[in-house]
PDB file of N, CA, C and O in Angstrom:
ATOM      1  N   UNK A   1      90.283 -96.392-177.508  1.00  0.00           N
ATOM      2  CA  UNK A   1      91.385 -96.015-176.630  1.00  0.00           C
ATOM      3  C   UNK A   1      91.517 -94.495-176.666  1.00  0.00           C
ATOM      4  O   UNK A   1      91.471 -93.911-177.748  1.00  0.00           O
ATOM      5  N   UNK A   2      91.695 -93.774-175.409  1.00  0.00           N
ATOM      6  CA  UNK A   2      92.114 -92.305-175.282  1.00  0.00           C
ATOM      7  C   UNK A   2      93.381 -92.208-175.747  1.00  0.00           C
ATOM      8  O   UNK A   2      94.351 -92.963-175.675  1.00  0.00           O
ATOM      9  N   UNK A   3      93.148 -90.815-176.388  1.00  0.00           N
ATOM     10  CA  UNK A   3      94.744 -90.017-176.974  1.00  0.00           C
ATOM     11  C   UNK A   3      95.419 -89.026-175.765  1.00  0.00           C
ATOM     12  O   UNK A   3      94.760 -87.988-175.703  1.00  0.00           O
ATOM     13  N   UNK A   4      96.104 -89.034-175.166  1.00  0.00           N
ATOM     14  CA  UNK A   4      96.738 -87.846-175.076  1.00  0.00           C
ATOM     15  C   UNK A   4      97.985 -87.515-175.460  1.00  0.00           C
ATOM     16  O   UNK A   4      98.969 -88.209-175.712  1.00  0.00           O
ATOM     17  N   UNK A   5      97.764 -86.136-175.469  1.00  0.00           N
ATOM     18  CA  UNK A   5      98.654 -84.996-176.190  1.00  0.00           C
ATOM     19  C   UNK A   5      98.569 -85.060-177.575  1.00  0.00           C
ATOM     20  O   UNK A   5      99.407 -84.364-178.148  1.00  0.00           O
ATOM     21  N   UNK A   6      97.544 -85.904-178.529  1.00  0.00           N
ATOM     22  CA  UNK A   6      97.220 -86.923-179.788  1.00  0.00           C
ATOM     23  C   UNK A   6      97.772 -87.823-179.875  1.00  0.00           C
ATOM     24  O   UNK A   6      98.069 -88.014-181.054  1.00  0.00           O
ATOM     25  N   UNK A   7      98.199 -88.742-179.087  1.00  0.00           N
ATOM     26  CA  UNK A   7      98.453 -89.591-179.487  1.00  0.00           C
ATOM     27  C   UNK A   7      98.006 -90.933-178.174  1.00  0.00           C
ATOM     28  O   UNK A   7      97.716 -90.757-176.990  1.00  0.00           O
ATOM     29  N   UNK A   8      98.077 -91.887-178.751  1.00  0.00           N
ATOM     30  CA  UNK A   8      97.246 -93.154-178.392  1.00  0.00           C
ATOM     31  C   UNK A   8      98.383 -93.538-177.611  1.00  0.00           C
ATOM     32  O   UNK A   8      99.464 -93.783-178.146  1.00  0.00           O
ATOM     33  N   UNK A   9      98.155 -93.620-176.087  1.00  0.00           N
ATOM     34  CA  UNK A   9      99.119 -94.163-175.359  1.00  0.00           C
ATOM     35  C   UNK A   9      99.291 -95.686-175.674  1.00  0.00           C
ATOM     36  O   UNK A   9      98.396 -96.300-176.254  1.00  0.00           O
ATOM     37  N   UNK A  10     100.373 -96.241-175.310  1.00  0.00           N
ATOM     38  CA  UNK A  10     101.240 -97.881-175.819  1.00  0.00           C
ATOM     39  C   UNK A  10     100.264 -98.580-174.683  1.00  0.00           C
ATOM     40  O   UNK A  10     100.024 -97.991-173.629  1.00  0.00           O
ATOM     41  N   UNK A  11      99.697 -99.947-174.998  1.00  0.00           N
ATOM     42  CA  UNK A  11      99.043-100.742-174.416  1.00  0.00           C
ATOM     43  C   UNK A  11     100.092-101.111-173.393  1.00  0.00           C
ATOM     44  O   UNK A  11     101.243-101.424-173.698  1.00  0.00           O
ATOM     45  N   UNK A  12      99.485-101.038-171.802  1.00  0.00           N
ATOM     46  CA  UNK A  12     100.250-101.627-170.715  1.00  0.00           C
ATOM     47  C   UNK A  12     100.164-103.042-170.445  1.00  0.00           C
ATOM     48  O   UNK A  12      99.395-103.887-170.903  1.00  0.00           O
ATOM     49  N   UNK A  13     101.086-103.132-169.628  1.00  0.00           N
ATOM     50  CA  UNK A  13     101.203-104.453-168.166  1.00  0.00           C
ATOM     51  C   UNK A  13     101.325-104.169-166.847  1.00  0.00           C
ATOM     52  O   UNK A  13     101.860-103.155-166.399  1.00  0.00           O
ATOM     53  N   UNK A  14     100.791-105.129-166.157  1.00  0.00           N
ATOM     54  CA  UNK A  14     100.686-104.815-164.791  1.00  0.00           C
ATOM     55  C   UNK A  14     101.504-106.399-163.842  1.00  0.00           C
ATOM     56  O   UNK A  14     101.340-107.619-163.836  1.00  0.00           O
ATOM     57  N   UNK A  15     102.303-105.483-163.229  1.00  0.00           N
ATOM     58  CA  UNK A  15     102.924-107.470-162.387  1.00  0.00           C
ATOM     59  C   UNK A  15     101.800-107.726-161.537  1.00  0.00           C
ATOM     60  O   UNK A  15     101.198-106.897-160.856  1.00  0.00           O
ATOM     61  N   UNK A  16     101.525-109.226-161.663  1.00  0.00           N
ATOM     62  CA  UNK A  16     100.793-109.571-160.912  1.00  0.00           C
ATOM     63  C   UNK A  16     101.045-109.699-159.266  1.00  0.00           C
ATOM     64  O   UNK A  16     100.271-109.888-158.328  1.00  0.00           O
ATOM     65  N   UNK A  17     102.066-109.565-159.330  1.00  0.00           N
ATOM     66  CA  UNK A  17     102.650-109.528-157.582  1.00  0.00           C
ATOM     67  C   UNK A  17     102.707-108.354-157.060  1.00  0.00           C
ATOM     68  O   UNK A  17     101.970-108.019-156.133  1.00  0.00           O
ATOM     69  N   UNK A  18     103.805-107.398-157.722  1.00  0.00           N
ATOM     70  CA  UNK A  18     104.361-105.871-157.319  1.00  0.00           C
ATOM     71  C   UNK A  18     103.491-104.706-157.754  1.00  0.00           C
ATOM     72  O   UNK A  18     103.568-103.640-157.143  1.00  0.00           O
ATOM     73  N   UNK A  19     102.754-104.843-158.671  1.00  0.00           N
ATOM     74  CA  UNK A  19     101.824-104.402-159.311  1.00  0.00           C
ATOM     75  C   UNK A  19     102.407-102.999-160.079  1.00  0.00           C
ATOM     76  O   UNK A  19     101.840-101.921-160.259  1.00  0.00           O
ATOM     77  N   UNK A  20     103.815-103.469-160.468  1.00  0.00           N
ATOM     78  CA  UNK A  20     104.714-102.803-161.508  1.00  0.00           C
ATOM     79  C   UNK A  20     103.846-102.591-162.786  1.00  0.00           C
ATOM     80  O   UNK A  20     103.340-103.588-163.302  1.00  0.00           O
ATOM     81  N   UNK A  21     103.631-101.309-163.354  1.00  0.00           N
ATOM     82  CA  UNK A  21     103.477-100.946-164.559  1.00  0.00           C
ATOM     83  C   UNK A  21     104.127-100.840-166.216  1.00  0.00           C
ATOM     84  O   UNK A  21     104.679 -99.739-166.198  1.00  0.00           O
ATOM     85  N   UNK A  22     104.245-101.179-167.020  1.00  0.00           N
ATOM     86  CA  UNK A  22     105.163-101.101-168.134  1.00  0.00           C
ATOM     87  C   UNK A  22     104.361-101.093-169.629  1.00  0.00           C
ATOM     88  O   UNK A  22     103.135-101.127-169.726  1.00  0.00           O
ATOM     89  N   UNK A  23     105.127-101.052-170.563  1.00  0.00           N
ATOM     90  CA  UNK A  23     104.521-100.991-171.860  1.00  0.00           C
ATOM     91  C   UNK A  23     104.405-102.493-172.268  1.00  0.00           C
ATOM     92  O   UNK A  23     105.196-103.225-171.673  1.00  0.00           O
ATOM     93  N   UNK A  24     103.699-103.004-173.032  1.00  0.00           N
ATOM     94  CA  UNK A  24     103.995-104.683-173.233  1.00  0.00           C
ATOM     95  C   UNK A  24     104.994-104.833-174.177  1.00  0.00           C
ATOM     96  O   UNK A  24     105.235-106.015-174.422  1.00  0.00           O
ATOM     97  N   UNK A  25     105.846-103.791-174.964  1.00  0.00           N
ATOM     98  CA  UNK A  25     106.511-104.005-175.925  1.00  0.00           C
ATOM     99  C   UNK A  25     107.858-103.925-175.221  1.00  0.00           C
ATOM    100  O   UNK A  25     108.596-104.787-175.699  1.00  0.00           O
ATOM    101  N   UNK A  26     108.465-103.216-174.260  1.00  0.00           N
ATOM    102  CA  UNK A  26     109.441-103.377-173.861  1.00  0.00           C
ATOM    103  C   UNK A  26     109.588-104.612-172.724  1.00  0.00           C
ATOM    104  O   UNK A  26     110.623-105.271-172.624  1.00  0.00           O
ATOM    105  N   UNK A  27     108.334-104.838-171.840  1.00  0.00           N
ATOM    106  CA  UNK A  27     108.062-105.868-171.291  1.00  0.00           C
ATOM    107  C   UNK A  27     108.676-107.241-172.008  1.00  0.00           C
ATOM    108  O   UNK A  27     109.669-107.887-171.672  1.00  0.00           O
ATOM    109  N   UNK A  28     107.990-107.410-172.825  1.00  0.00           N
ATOM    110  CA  UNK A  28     108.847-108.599-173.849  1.00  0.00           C
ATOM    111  C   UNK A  28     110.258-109.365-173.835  1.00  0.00           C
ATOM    112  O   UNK A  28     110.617-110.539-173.743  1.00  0.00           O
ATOM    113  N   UNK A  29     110.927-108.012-173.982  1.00  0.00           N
ATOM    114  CA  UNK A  29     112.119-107.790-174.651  1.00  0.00           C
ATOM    115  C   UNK A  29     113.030-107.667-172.675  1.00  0.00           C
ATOM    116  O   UNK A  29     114.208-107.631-172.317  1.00  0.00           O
ATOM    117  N   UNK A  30     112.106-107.651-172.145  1.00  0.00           N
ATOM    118  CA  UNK A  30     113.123-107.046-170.640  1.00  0.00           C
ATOM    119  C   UNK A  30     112.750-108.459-169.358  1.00  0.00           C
ATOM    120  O   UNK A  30     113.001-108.334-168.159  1.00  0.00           O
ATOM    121  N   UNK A  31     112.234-109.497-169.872  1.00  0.00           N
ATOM    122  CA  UNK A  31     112.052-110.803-168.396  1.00  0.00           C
ATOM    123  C   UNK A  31     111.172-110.897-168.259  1.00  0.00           C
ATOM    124  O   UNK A  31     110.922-111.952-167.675  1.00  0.00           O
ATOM    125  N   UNK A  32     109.979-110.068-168.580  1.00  0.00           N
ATOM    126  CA  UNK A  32     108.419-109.982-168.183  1.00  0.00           C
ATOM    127  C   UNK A  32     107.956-111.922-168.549  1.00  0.00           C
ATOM    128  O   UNK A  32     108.032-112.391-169.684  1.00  0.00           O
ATOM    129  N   UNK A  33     107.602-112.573-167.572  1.00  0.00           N
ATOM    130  CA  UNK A  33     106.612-113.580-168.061  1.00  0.00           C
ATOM    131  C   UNK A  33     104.943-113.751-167.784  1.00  0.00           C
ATOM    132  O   UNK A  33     104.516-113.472-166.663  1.00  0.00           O
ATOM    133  N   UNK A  34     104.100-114.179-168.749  1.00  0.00           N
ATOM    134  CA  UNK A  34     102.780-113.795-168.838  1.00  0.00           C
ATOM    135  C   UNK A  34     102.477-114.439-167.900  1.00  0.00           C
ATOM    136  O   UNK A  34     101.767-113.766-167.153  1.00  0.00           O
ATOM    137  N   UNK A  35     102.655-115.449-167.529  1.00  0.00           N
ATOM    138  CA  UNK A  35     102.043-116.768-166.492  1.00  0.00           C
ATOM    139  C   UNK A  35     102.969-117.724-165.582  1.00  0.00           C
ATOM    140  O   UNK A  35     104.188-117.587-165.480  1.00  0.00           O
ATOM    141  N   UNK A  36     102.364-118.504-165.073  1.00  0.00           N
ATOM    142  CA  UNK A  36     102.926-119.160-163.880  1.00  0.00           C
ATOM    143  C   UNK A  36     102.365-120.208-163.685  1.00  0.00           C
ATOM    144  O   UNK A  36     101.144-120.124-163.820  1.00  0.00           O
ATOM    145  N   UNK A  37     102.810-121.355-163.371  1.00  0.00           N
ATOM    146  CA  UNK A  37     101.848-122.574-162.814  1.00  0.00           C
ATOM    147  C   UNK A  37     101.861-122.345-161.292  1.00  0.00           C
ATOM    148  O   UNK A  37     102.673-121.620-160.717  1.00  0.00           O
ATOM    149  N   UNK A  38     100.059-123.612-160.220  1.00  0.00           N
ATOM    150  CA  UNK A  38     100.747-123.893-159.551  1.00  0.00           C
ATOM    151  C   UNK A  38      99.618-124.503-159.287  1.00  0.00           C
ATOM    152  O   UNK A  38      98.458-124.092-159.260  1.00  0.00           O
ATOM    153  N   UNK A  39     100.491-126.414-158.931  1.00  0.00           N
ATOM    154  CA  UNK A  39      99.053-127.269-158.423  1.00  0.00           C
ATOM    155  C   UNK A  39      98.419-127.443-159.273  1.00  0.00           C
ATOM    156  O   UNK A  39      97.197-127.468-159.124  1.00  0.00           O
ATOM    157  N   UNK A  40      99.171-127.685-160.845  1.00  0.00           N
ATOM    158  CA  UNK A  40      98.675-127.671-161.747  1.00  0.00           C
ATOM    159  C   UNK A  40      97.526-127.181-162.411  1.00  0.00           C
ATOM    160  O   UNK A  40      96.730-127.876-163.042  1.00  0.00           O
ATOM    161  N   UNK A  41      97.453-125.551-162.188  1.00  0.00           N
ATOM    162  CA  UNK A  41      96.576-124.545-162.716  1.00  0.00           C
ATOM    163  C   UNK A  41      97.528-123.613-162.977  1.00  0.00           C
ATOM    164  O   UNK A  41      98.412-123.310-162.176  1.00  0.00           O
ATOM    165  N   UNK A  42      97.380-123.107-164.143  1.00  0.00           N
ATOM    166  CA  UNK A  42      98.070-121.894-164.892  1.00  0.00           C
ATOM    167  C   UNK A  42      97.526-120.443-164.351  1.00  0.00           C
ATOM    168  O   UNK A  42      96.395-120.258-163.902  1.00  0.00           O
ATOM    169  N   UNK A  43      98.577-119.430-164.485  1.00  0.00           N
ATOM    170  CA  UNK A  43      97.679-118.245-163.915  1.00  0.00           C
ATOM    171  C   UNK A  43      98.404-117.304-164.565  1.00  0.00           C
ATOM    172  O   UNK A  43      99.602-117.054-164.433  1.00  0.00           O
ATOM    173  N   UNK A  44      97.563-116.772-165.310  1.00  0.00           N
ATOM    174  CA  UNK A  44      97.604-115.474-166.332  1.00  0.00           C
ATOM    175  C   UNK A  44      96.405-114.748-166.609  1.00  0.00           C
ATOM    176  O   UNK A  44      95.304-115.281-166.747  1.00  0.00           O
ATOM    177  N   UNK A  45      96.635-113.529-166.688  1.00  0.00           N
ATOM    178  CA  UNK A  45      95.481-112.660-167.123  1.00  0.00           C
ATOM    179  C   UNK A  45      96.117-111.806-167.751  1.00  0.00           C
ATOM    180  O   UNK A  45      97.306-111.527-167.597  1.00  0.00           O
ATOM    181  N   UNK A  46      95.125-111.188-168.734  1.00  0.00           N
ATOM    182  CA  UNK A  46      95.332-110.304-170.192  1.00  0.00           C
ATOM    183  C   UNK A  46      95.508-109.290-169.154  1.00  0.00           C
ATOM    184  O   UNK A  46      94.987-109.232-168.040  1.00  0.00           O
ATOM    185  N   UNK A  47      96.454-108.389-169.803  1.00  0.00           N
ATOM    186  CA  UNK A  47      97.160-107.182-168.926  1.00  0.00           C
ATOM    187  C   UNK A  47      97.888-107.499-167.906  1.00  0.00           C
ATOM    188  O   UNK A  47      98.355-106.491-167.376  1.00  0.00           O
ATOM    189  N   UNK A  48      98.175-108.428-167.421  1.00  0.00           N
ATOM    190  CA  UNK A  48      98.663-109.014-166.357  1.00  0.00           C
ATOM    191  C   UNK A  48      99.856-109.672-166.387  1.00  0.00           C
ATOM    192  O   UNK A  48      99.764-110.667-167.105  1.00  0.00           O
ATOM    193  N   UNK A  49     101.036-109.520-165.864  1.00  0.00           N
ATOM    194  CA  UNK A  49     102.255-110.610-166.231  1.00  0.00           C
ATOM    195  C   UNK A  49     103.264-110.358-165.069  1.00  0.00           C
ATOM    196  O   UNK A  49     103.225-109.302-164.437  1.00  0.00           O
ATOM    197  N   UNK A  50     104.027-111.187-164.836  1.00  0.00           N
ATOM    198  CA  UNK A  50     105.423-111.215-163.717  1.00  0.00           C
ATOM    199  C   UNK A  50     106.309-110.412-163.901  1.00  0.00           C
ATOM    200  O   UNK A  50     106.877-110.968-164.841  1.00  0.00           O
ATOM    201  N   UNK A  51     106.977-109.338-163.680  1.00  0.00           N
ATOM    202  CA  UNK A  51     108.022-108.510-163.932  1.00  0.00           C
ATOM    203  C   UNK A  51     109.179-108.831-163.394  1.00  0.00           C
ATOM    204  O   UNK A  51     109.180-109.282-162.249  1.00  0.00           O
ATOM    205  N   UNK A  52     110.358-108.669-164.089  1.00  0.00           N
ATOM    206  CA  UNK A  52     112.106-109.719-163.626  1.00  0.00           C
ATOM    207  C   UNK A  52     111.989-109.509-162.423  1.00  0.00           C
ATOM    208  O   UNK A  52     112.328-110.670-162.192  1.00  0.00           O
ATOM    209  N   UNK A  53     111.837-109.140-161.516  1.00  0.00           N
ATOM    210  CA  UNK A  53     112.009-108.659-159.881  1.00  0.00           C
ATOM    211  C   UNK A  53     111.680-109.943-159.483  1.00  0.00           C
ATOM    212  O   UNK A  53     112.482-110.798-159.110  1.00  0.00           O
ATOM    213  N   UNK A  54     110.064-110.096-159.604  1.00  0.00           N
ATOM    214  CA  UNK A  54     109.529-110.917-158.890  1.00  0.00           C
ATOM    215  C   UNK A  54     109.394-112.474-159.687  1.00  0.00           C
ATOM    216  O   UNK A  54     109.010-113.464-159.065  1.00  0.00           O
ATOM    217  N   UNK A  55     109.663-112.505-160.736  1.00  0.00           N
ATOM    218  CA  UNK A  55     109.934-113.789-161.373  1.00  0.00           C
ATOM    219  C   UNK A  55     111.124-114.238-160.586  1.00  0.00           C
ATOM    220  O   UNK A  55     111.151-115.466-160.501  1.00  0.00           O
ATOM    221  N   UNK A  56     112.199-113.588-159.933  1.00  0.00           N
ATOM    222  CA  UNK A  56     113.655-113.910-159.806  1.00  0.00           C
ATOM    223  C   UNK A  56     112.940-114.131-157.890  1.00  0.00           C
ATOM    224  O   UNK A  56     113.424-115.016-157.186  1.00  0.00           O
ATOM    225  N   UNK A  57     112.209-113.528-157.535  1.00  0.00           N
ATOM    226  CA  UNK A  57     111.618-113.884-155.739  1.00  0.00           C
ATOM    227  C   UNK A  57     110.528-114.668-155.926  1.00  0.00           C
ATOM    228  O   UNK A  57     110.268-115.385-154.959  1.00  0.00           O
ATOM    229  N   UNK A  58     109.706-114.772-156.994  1.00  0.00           N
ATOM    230  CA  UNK A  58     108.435-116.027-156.728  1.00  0.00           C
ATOM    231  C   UNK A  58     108.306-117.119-157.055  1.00  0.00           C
ATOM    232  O   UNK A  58     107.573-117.976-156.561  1.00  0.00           O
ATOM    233  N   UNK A  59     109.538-117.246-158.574  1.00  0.00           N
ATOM    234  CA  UNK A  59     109.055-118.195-159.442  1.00  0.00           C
ATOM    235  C   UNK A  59     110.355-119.191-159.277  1.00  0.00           C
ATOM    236  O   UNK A  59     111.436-118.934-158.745  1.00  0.00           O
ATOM    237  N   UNK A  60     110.037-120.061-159.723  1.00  0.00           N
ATOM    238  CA  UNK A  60     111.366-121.123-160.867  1.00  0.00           C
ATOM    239  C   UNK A  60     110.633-121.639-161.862  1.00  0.00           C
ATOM    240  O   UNK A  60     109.514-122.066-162.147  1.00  0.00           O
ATOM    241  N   UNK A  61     112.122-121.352-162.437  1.00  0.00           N
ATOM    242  CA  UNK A  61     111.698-122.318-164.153  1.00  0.00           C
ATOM    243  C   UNK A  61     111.593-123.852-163.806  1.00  0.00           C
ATOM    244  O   UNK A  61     112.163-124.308-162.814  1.00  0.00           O
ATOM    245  N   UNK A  62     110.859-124.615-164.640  1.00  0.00           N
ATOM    246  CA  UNK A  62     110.640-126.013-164.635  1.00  0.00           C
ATOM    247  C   UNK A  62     110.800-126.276-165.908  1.00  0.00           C
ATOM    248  O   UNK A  62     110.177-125.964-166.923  1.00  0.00           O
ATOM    249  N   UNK A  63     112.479-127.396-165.520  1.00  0.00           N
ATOM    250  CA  UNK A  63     113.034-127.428-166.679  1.00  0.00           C
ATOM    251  C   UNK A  63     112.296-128.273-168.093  1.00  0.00           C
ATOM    252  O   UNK A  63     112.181-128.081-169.304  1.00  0.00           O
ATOM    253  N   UNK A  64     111.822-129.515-166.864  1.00  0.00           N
ATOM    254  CA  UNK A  64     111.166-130.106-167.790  1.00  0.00           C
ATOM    255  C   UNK A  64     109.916-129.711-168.811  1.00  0.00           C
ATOM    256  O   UNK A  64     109.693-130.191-169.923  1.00  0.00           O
ATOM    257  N   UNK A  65     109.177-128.702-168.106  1.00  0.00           N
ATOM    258  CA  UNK A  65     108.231-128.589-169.048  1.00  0.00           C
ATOM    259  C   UNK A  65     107.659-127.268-169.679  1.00  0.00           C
ATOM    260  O   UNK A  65     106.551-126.890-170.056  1.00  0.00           O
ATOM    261  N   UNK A  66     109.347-126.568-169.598  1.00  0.00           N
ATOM    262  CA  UNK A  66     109.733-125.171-169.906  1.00  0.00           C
ATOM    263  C   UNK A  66     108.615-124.028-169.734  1.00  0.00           C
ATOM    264  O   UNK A  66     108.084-123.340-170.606  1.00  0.00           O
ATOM    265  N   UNK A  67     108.452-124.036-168.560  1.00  0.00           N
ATOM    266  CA  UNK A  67     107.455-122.972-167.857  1.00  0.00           C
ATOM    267  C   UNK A  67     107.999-122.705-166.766  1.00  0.00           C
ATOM    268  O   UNK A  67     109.050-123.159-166.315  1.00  0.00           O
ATOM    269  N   UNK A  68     107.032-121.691-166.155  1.00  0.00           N
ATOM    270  CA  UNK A  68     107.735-121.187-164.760  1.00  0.00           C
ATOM    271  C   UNK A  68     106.365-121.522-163.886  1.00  0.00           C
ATOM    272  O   UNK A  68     105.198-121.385-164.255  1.00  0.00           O
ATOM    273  N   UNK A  69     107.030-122.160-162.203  1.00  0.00           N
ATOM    274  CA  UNK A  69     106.253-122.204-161.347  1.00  0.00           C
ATOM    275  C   UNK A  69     106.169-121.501-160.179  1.00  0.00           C
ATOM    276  O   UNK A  69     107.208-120.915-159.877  1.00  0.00           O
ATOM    277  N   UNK A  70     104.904-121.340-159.154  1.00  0.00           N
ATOM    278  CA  UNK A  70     105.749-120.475-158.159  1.00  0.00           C
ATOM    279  C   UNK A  70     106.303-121.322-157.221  1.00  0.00           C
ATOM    280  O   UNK A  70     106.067-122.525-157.103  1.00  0.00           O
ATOM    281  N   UNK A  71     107.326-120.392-156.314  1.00  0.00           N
ATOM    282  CA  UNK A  71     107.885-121.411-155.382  1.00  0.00           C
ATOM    283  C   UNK A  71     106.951-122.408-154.275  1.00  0.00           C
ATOM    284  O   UNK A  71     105.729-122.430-154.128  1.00  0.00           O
ATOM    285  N   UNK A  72     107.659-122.940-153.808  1.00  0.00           N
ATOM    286  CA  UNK A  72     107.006-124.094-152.814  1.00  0.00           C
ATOM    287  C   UNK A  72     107.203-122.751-151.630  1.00  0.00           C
ATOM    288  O   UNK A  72     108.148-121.966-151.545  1.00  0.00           O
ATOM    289  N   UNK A  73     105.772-122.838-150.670  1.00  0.00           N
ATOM    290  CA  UNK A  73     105.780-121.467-149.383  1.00  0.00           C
ATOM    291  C   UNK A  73     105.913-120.035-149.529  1.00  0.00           C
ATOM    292  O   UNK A  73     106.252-119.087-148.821  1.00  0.00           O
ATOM    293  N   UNK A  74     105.394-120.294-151.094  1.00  0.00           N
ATOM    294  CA  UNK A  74     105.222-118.659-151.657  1.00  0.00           C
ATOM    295  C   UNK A  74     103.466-118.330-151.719  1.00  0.00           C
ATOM    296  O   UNK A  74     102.787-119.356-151.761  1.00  0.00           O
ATOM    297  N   UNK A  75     102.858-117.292-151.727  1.00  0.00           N
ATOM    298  CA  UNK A  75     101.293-117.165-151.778  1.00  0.00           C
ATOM    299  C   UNK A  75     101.219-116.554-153.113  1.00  0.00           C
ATOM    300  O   UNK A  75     101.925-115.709-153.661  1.00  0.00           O
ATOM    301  N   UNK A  76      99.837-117.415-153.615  1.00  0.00           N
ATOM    302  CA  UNK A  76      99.440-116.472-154.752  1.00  0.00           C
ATOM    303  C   UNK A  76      99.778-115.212-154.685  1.00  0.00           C
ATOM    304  O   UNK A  76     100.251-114.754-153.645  1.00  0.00           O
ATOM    305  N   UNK A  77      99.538-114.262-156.073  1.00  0.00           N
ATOM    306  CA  UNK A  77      99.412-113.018-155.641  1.00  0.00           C
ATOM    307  C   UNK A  77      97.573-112.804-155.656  1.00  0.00           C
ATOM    308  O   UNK A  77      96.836-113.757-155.907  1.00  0.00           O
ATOM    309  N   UNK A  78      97.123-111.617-155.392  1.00  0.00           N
ATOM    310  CA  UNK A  78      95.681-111.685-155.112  1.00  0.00           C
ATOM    311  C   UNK A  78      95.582-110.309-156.572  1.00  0.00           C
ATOM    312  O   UNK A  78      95.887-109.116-156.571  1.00  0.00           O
ATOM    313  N   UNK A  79      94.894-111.415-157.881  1.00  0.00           N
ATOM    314  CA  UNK A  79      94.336-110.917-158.886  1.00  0.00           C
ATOM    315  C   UNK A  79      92.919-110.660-159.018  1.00  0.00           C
ATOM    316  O   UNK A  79      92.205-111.662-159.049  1.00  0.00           O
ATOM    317  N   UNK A  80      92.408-109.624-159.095  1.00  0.00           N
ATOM    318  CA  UNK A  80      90.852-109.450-159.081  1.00  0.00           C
ATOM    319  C   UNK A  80      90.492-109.657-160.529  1.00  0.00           C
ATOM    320  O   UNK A  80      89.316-109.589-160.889  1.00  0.00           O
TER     321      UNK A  80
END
């Protein structure tokens, strides 16, 4: 990993929708979720996660099986 100014910048996240940037440590701690179902396929990627914005416009929780899905007439987002 590159230093600048000496020091080792904080490992990021990226929303998979908005393509919001953040640290993963405050991410955590602030709504960020890593993944999503849909059509029963999970979708997460390393560096990659939902930021509160768009968890609160894409997703719902599913109570039963305490995960989040995206909505019904919502589109993937497009992850390369």
């Amino acid at each position: 990993m590159s230093q600048v100014n000496g020091q080792v910048p904080e490992p990021q996240v990226t929303c998979m929708f908005c393509g919001k940037t953040t640290a993963i440590e405050p991410a955590l701690d602030c709504g960020w979720v890593p993944s999503f179902w849909h059509n029963g396929i999970e979708y997460g990627k390393t560096g990659k996660a939902i930021c509160p914005d768009c968890v609160a416009t894409q997703l719902k929780f599913n109570e039963e099986f305490g995960d989040f899905e995206l909505l019904p007439d919502h589109s993937l987002p497009e992850m390369p």
